[in-house]
C-alpha positions in Angstrom: 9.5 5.4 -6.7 11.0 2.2 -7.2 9.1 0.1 -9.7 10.2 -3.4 -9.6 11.2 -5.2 -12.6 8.3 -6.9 -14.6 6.3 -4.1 -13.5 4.9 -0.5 -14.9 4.1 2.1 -12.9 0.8 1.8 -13.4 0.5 -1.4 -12.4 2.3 -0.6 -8.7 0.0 2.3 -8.3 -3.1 -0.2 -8.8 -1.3 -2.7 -6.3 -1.3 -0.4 -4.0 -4.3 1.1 -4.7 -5.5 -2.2 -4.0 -4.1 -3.2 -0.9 -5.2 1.2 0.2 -8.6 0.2 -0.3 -8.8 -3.3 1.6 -7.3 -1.7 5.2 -9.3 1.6 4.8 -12.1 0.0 5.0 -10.7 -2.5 7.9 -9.2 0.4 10.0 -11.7 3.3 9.6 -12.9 4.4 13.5 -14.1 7.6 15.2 -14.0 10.4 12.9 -11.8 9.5 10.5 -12.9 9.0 7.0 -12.0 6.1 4.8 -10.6 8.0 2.0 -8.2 9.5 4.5 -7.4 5.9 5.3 -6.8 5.1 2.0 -4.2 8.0 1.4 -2.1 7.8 5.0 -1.9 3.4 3.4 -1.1 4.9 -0.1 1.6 7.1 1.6 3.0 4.4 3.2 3.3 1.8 0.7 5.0 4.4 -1.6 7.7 4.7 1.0 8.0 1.2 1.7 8.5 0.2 -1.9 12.2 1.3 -1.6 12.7 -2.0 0.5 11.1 -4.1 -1.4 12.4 -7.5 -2.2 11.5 -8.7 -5.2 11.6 -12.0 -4.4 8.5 -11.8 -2.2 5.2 -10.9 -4.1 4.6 -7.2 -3.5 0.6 -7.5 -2.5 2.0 -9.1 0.5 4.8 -6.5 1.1 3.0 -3.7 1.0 -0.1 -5.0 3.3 2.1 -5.9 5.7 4.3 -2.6 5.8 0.7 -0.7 5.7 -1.0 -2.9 8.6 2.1 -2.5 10.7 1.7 1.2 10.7 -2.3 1.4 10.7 
């Protein structure tokens, strides 16, 4: 996991916990849970954060690599 500078890790994990939470809630149809939601976002912010430019901030990254995929 990339963790970009000015960071901890625990501080991306509740960034992206964050943004998780705001599109499983937005996204959640038929019989699909929230919480399974939450973990496909979670999955996918992880793997976006290797193209992360740290000149953008990285809320805004990651929702829009997450809401592209949902």
């Amino acid at each position: 996991m990339k963790i970009p500078r000015g960071m901890t890790e625990e501080q991306v994990i509740a960034t992206i916990n964050k943004v998780a939470a705001r599109y499983a809630h937005k996204f959640k149809f038929g019989y699909y849970e929230a919480e399974d939601i939450k973990q496909e976002a979670f999955i996918i912010a992880m793997e976006a954060l290797d193209r992360y430019d740290e000149t953008r901030p990285l809320e805004n990254f990651l929702a829009l690599r997450v809401h592209r995929f949902l």
